[in-house]
PDBQT receptor file of N, H, CA, C and O in Angstrom, charges set to zero:
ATOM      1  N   UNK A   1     -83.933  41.720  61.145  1.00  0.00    +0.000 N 
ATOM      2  CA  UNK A   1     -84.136  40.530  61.930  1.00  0.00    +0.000 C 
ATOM      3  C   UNK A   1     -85.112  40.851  63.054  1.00  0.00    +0.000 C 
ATOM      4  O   UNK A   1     -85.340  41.968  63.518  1.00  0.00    +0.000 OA
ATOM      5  N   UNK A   2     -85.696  39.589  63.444  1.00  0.00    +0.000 N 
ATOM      6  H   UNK A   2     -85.511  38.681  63.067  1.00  0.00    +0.000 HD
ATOM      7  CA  UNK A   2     -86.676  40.384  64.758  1.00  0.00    +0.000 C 
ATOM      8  C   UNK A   2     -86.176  40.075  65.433  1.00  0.00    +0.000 C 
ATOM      9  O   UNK A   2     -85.272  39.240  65.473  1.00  0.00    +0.000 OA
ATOM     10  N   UNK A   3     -86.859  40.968  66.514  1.00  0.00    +0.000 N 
ATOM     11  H   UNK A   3     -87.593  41.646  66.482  1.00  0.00    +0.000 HD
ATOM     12  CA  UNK A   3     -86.139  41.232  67.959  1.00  0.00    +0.000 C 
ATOM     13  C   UNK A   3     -86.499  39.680  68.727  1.00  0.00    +0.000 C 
ATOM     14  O   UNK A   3     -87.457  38.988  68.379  1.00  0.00    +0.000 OA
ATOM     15  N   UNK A   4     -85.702  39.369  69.634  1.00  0.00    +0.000 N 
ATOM     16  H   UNK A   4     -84.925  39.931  69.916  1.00  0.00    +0.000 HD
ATOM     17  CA  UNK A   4     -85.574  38.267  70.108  1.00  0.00    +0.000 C 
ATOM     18  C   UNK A   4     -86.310  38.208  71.645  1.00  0.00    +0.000 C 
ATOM     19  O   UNK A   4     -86.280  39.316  72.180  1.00  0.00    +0.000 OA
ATOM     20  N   UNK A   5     -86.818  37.389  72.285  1.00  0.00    +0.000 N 
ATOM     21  H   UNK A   5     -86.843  36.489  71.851  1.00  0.00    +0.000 HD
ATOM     22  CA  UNK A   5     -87.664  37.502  72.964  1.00  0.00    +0.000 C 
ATOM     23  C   UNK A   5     -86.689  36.816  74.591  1.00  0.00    +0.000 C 
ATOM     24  O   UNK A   5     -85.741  36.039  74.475  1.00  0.00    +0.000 OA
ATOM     25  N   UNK A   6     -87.128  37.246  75.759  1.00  0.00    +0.000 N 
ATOM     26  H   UNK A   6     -87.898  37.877  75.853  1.00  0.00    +0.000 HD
ATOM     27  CA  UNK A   6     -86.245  36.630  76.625  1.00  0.00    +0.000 C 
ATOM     28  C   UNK A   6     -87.014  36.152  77.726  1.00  0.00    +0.000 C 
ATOM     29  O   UNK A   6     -87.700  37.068  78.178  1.00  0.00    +0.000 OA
ATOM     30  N   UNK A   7     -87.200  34.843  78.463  1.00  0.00    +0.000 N 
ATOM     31  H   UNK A   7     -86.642  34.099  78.095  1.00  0.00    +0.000 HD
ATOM     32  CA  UNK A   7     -87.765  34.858  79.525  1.00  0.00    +0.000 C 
ATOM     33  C   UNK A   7     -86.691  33.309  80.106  1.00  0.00    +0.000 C 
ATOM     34  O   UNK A   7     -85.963  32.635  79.377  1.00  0.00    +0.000 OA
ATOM     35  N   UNK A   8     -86.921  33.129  81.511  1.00  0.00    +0.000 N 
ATOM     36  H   UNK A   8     -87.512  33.676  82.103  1.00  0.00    +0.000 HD
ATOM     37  CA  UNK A   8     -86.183  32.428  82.302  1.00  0.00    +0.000 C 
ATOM     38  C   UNK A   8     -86.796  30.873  81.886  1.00  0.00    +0.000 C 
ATOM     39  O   UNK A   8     -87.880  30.464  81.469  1.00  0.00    +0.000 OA
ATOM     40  N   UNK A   9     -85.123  30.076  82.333  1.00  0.00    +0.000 N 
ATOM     41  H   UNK A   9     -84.243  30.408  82.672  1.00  0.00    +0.000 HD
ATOM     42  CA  UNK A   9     -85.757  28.555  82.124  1.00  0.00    +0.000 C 
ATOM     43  C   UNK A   9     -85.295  27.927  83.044  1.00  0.00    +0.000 C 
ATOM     44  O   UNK A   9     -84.119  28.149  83.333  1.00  0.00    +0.000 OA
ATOM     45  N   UNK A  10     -86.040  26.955  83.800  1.00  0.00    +0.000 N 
ATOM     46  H   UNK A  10     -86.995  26.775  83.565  1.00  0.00    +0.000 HD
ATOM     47  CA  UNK A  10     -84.977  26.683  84.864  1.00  0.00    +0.000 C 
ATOM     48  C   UNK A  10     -84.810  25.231  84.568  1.00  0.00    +0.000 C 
ATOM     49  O   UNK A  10     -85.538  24.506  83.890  1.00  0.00    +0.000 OA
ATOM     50  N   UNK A  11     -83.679  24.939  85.224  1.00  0.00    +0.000 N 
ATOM     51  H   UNK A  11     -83.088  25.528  85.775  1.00  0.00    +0.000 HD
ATOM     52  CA  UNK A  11     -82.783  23.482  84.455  1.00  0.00    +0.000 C 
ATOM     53  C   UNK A  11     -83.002  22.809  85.772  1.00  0.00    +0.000 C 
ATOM     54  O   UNK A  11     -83.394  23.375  86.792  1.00  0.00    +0.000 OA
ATOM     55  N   UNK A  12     -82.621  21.163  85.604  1.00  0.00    +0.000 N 
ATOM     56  H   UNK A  12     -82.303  20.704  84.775  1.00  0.00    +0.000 HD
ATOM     57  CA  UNK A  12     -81.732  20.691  86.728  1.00  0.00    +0.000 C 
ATOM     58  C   UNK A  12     -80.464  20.922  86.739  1.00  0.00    +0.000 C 
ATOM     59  O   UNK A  12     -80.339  21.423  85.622  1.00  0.00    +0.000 OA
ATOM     60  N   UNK A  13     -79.427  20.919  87.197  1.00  0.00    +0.000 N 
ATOM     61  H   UNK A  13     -79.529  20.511  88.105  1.00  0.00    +0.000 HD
ATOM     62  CA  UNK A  13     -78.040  21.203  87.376  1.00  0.00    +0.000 C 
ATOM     63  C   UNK A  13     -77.436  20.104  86.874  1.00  0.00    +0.000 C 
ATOM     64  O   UNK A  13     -76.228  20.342  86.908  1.00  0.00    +0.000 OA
ATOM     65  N   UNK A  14     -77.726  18.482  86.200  1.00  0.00    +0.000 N 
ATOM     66  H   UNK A  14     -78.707  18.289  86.173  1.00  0.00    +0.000 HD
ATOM     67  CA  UNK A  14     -77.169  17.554  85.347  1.00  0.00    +0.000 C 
ATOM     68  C   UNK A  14     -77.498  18.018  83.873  1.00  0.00    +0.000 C 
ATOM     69  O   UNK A  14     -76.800  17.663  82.922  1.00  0.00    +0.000 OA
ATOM     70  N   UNK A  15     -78.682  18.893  83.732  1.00  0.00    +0.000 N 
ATOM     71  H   UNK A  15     -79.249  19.182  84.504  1.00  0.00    +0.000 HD
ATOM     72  CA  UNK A  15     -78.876  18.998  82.269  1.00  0.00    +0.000 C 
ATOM     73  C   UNK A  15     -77.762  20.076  81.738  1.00  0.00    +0.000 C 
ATOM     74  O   UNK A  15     -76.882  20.101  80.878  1.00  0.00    +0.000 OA
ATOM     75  N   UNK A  16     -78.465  21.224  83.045  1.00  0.00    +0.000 N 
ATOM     76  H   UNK A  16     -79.180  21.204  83.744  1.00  0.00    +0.000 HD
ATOM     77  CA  UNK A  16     -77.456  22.275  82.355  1.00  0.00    +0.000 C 
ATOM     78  C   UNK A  16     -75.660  21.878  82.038  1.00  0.00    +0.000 C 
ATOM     79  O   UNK A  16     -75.043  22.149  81.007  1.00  0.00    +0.000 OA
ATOM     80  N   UNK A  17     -75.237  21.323  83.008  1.00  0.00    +0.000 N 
ATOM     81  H   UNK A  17     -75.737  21.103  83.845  1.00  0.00    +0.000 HD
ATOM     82  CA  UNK A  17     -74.151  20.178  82.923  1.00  0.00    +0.000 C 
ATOM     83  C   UNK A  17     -73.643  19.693  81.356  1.00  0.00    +0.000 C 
ATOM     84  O   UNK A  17     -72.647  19.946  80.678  1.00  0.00    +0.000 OA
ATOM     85  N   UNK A  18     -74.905  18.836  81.150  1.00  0.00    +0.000 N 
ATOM     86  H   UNK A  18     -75.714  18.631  81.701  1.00  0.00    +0.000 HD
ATOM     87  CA  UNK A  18     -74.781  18.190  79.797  1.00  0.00    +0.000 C 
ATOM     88  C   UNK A  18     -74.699  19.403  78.830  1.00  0.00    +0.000 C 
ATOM     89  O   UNK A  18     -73.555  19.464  78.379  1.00  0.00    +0.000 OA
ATOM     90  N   UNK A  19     -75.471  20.356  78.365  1.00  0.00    +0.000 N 
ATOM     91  H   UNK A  19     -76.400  20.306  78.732  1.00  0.00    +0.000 HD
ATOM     92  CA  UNK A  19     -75.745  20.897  77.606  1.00  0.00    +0.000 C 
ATOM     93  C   UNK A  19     -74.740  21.950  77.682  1.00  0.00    +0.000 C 
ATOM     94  O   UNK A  19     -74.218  22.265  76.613  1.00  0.00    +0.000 OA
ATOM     95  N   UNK A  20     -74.382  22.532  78.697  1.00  0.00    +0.000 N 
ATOM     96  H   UNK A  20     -74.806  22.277  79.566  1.00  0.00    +0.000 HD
ATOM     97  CA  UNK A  20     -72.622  23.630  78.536  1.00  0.00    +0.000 C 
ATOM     98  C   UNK A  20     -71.886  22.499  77.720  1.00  0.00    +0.000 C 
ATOM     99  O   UNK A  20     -71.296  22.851  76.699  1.00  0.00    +0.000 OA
ATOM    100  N   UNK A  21     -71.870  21.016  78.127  1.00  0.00    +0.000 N 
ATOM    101  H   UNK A  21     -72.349  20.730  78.957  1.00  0.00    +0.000 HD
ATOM    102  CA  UNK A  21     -70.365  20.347  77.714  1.00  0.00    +0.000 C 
ATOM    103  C   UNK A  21     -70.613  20.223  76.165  1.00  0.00    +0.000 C 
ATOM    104  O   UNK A  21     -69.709  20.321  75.336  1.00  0.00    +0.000 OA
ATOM    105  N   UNK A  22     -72.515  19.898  75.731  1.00  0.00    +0.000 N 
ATOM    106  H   UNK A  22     -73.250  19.819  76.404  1.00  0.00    +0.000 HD
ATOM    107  CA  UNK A  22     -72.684  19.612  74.546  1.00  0.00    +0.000 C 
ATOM    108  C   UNK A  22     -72.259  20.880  73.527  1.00  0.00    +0.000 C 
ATOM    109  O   UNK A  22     -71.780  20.824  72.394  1.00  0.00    +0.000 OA
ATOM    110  N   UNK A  23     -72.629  22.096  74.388  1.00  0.00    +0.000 N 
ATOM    111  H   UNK A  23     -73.019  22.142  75.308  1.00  0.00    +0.000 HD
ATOM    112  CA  UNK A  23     -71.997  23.424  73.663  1.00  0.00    +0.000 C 
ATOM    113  C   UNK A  23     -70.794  23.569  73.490  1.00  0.00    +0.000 C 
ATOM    114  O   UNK A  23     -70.354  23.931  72.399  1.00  0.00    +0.000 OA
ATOM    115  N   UNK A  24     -69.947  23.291  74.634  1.00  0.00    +0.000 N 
ATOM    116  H   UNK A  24     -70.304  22.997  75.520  1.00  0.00    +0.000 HD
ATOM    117  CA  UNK A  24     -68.727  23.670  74.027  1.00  0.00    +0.000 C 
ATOM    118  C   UNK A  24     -68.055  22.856  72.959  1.00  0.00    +0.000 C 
ATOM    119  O   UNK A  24     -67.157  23.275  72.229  1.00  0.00    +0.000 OA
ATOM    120  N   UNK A  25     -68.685  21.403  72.934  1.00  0.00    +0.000 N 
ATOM    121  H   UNK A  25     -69.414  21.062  73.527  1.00  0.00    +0.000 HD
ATOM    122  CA  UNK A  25     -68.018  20.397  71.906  1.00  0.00    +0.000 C 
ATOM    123  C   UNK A  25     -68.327  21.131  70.793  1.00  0.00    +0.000 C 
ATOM    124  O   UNK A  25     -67.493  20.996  69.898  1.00  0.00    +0.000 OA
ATOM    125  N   UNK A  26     -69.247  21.868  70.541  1.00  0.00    +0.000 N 
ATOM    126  H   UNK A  26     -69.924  21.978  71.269  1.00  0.00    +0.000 HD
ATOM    127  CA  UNK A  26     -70.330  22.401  69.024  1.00  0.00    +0.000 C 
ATOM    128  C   UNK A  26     -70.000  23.807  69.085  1.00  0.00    +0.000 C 
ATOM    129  O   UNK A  26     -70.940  24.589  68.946  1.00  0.00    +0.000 OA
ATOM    130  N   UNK A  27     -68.446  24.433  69.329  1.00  0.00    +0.000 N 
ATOM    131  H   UNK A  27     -67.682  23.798  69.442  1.00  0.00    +0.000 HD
ATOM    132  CA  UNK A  27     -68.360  25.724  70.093  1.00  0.00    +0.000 C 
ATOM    133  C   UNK A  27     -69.525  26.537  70.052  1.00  0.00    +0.000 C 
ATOM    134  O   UNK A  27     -69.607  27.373  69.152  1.00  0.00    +0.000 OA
ATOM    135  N   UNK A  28     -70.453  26.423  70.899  1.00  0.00    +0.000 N 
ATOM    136  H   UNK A  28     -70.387  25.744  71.631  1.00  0.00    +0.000 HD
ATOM    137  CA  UNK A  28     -71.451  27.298  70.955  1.00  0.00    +0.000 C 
ATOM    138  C   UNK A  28     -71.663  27.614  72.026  1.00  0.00    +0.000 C 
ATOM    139  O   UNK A  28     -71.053  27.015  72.912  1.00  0.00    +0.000 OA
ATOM    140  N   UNK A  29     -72.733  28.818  72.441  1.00  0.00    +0.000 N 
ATOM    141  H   UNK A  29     -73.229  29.305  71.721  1.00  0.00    +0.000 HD
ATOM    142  CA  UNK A  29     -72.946  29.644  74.008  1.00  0.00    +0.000 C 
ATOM    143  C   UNK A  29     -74.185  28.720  74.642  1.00  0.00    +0.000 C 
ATOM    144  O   UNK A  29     -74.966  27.920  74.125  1.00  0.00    +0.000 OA
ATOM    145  N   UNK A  30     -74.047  29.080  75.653  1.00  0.00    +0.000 N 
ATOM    146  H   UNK A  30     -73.413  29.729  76.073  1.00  0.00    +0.000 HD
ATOM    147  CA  UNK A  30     -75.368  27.578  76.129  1.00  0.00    +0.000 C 
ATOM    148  C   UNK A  30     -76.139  28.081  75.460  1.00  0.00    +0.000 C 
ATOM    149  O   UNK A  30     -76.593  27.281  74.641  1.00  0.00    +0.000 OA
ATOM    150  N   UNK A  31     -76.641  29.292  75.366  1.00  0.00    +0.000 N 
ATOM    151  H   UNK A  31     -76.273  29.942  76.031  1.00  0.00    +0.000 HD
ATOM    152  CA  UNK A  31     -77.710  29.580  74.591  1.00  0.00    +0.000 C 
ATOM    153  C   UNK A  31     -78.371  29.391  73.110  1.00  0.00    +0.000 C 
ATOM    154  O   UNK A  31     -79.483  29.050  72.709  1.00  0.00    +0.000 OA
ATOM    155  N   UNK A  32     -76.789  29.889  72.318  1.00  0.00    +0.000 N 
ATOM    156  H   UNK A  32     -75.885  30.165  72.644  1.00  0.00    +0.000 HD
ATOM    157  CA  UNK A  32     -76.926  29.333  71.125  1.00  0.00    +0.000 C 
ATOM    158  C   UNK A  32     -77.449  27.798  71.148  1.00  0.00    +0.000 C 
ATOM    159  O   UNK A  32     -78.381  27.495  70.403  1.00  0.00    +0.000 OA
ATOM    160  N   UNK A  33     -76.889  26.875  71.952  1.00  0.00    +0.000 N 
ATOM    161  H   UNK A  33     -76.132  27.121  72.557  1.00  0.00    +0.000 HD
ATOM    162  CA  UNK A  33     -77.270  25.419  71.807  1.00  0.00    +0.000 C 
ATOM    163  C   UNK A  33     -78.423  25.353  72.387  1.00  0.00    +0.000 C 
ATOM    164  O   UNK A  33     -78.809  24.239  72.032  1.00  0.00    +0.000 OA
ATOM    165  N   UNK A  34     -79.110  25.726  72.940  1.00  0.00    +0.000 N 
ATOM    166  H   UNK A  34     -78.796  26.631  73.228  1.00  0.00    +0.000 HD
ATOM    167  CA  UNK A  34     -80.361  25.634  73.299  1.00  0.00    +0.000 C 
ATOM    168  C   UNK A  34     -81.516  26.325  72.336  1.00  0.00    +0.000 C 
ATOM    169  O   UNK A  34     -82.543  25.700  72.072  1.00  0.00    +0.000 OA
ATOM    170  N   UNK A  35     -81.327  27.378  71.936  1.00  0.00    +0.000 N 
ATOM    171  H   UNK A  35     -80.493  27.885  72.151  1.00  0.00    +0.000 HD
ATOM    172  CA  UNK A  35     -81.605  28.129  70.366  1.00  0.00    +0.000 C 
ATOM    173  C   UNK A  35     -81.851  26.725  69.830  1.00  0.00    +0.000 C 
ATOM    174  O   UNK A  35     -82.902  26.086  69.782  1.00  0.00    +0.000 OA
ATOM    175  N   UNK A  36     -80.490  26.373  69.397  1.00  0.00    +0.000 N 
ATOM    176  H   UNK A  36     -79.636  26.892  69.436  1.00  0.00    +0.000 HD
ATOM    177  CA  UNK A  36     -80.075  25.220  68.114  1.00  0.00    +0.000 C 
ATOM    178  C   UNK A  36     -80.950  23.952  68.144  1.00  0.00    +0.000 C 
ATOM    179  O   UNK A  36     -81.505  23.504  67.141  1.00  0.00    +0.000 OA
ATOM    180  N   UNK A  37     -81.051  23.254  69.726  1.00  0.00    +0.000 N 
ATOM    181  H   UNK A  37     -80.600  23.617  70.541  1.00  0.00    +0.000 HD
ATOM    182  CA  UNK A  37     -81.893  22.000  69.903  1.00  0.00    +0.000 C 
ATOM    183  C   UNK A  37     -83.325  22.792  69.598  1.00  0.00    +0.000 C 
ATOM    184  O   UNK A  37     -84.012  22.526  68.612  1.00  0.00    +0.000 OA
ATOM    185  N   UNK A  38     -83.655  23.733  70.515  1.00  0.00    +0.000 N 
ATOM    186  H   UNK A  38     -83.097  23.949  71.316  1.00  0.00    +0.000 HD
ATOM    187  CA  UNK A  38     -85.113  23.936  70.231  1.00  0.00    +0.000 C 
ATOM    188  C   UNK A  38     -85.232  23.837  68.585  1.00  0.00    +0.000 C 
ATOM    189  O   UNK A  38     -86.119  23.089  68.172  1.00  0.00    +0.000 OA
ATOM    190  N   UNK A  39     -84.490  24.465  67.693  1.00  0.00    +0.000 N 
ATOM    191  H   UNK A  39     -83.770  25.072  68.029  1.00  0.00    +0.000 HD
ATOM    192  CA  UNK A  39     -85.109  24.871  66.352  1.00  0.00    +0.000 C 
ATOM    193  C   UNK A  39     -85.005  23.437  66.110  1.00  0.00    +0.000 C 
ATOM    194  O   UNK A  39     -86.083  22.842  66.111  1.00  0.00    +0.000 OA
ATOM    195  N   UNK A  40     -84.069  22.822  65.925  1.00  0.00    +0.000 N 
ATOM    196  H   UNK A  40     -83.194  23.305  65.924  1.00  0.00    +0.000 HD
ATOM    197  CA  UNK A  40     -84.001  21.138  65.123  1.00  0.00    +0.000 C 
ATOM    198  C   UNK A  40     -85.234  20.497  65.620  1.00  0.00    +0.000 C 
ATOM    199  O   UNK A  40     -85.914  19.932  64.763  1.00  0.00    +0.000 OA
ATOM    200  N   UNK A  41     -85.666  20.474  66.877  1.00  0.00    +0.000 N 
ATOM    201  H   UNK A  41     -85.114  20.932  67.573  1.00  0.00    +0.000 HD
ATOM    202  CA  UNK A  41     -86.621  19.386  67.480  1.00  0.00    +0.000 C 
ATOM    203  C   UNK A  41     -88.037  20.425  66.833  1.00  0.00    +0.000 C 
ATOM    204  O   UNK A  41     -88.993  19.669  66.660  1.00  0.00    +0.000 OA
ATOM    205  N   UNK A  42     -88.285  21.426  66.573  1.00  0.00    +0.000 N 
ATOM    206  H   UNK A  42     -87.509  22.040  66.714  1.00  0.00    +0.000 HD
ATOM    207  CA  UNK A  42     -89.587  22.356  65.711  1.00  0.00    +0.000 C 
ATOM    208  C   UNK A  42     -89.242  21.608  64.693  1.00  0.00    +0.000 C 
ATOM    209  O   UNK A  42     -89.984  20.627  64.646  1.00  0.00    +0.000 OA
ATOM    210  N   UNK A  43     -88.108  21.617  63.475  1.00  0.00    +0.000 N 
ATOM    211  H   UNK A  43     -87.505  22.414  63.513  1.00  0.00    +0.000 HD
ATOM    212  CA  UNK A  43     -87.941  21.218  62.359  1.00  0.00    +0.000 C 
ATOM    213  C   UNK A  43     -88.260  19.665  62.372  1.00  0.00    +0.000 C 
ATOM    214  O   UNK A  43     -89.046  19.199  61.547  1.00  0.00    +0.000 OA
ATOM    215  N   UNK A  44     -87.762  19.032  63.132  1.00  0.00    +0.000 N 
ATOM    216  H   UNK A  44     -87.123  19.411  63.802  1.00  0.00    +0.000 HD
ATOM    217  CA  UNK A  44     -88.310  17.688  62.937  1.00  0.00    +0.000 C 
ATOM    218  C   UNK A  44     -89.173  17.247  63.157  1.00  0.00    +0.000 C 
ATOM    219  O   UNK A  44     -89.326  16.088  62.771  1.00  0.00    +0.000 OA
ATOM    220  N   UNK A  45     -90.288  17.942  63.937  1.00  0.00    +0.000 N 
ATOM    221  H   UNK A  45     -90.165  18.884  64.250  1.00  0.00    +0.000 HD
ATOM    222  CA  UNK A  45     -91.743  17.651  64.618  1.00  0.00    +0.000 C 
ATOM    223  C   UNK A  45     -91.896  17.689  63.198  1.00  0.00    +0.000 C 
ATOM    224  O   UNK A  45     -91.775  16.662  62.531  1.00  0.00    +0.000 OA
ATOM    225  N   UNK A  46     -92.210  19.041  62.578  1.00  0.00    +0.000 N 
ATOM    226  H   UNK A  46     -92.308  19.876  63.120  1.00  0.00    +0.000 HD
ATOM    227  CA  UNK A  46     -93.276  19.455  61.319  1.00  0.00    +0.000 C 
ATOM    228  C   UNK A  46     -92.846  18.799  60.254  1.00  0.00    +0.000 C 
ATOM    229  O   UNK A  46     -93.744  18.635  59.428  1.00  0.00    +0.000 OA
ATOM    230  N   UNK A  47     -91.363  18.166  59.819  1.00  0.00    +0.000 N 
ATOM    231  H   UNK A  47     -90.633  18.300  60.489  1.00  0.00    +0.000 HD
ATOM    232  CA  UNK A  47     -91.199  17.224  58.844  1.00  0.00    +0.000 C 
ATOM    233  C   UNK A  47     -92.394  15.979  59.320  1.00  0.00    +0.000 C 
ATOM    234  O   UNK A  47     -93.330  15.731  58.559  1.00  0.00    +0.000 OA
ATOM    235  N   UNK A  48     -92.232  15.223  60.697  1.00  0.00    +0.000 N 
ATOM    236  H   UNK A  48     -91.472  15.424  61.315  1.00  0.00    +0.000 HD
ATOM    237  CA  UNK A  48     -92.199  14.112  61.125  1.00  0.00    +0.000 C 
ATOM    238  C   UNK A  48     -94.559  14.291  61.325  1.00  0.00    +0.000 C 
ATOM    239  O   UNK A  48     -95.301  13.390  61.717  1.00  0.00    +0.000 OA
ATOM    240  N   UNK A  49     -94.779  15.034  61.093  1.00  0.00    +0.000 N 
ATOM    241  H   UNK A  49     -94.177  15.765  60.774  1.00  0.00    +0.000 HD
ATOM    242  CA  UNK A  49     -96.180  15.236  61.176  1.00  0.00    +0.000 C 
ATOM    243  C   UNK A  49     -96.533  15.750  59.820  1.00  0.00    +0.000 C 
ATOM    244  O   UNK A  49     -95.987  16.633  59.159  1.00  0.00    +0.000 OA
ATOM    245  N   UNK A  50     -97.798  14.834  59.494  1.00  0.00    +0.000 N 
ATOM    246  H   UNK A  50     -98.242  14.116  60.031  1.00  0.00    +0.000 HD
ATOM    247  CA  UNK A  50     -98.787  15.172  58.418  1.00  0.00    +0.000 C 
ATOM    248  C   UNK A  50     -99.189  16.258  58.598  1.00  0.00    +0.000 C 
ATOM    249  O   UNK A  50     -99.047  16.716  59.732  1.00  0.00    +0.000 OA
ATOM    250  N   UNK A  51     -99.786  17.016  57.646  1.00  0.00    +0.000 N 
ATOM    251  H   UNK A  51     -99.902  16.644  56.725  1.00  0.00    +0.000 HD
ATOM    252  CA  UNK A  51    -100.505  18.181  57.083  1.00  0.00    +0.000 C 
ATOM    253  C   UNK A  51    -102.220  17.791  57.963  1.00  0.00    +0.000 C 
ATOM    254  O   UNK A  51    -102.949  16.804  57.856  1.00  0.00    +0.000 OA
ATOM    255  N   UNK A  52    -102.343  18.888  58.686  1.00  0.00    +0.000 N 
ATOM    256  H   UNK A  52    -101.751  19.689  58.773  1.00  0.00    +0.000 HD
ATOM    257  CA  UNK A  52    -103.283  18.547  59.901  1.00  0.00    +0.000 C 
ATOM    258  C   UNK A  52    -105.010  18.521  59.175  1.00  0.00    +0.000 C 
ATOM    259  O   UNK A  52    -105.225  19.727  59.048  1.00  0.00    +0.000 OA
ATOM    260  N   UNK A  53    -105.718  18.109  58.890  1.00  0.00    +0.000 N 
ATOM    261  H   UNK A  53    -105.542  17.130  58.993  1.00  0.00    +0.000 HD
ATOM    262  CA  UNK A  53    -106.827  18.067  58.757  1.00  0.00    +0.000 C 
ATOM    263  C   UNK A  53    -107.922  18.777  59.443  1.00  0.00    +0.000 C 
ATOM    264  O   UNK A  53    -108.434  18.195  60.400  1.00  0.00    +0.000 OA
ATOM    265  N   UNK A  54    -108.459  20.193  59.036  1.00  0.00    +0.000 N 
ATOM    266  H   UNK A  54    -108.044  20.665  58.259  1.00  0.00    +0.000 HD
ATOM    267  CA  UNK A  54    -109.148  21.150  59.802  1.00  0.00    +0.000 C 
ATOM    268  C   UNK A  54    -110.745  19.892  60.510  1.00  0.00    +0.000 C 
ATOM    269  O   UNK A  54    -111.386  19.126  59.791  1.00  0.00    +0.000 OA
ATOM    270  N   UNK A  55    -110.877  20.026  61.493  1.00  0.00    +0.000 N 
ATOM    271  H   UNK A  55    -110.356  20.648  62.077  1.00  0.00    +0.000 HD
ATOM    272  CA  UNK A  55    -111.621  19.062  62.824  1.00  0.00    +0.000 C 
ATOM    273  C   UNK A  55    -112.930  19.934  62.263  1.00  0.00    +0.000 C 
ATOM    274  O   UNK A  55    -113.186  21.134  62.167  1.00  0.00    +0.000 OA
ATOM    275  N   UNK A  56    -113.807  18.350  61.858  1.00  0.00    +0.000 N 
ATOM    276  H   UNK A  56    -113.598  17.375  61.936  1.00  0.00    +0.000 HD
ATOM    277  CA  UNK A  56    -115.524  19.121  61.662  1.00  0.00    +0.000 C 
ATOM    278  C   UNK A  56    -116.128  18.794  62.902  1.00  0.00    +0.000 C 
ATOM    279  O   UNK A  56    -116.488  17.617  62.944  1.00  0.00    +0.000 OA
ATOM    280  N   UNK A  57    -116.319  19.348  63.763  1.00  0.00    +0.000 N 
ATOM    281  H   UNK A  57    -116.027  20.304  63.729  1.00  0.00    +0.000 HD
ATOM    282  CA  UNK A  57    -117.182  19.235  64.745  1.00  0.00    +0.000 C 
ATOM    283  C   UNK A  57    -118.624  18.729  65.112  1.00  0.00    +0.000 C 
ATOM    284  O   UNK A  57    -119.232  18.383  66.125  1.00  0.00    +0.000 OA
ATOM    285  N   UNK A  58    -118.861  18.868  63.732  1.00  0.00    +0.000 N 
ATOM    286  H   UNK A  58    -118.367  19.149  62.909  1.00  0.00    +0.000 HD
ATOM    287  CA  UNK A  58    -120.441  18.570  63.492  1.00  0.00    +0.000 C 
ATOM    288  C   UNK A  58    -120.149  17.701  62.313  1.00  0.00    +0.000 C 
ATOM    289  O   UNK A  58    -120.124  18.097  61.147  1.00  0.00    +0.000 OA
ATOM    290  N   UNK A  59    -119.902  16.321  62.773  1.00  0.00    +0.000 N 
ATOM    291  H   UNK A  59    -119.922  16.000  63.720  1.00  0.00    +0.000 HD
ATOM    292  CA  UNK A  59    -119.613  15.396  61.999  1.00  0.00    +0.000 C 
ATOM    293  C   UNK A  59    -121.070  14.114  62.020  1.00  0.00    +0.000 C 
ATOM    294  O   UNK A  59    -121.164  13.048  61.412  1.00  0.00    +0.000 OA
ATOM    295  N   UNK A  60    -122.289  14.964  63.229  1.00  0.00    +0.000 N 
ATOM    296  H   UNK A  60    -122.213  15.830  63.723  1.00  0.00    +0.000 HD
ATOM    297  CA  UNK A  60    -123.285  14.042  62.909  1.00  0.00    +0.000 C 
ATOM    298  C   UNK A  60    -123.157  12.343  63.868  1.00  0.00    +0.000 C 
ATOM    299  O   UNK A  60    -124.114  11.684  64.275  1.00  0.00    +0.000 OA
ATOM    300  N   UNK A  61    -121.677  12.001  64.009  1.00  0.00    +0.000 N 
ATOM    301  H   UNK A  61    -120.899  12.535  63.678  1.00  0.00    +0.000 HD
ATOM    302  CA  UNK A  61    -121.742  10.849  64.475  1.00  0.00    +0.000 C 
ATOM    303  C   UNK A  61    -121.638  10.159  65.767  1.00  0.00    +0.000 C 
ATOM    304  O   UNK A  61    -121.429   8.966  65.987  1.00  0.00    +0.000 OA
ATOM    305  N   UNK A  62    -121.838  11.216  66.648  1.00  0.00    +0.000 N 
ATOM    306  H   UNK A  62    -122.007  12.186  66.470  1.00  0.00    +0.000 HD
ATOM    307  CA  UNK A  62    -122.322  10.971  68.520  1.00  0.00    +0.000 C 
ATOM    308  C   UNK A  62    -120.719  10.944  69.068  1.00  0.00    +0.000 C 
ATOM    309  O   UNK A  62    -120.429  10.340  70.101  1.00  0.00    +0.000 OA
ATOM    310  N   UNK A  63    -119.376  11.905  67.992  1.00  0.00    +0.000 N 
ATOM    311  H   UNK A  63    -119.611  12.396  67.153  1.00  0.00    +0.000 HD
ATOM    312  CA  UNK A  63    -118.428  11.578  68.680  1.00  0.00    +0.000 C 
ATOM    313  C   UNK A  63    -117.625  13.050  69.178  1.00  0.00    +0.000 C 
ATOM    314  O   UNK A  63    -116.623  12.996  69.891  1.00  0.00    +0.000 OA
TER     315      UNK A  63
């Protein structure tokens, strides 16, 4: 598995709030649930977005 990466996040004190209570309903560590939202909201971007079209730059048309 790869090594996991760590840096600070800072909350308001209603989110973090929400998100301990949303963890413990989902027994999970705040972290795990924050893990968990980040990955679902990646997974649903790249379902929810088309296959990106490489940008011609030199398309000729003054744009």
């Amino acid at each position: 598995m790869a090594e996991k990466k760590s840096f600070l996040l800072r909350l308001p004190p209603e989110l973090m709030d929400a998100l301990n209570r949303w963890a413990a309903d989902d027994l999970r560590s705040l972290n795990g649930q924050i893990e968990y939202v980040l990955r679902e909201a990646v997974r649903k971007r790249r379902r929810e977005l088309p296959e990106e079209e490489p940008e011609d730059k030199d398309r000729g048309d003054g744009i």
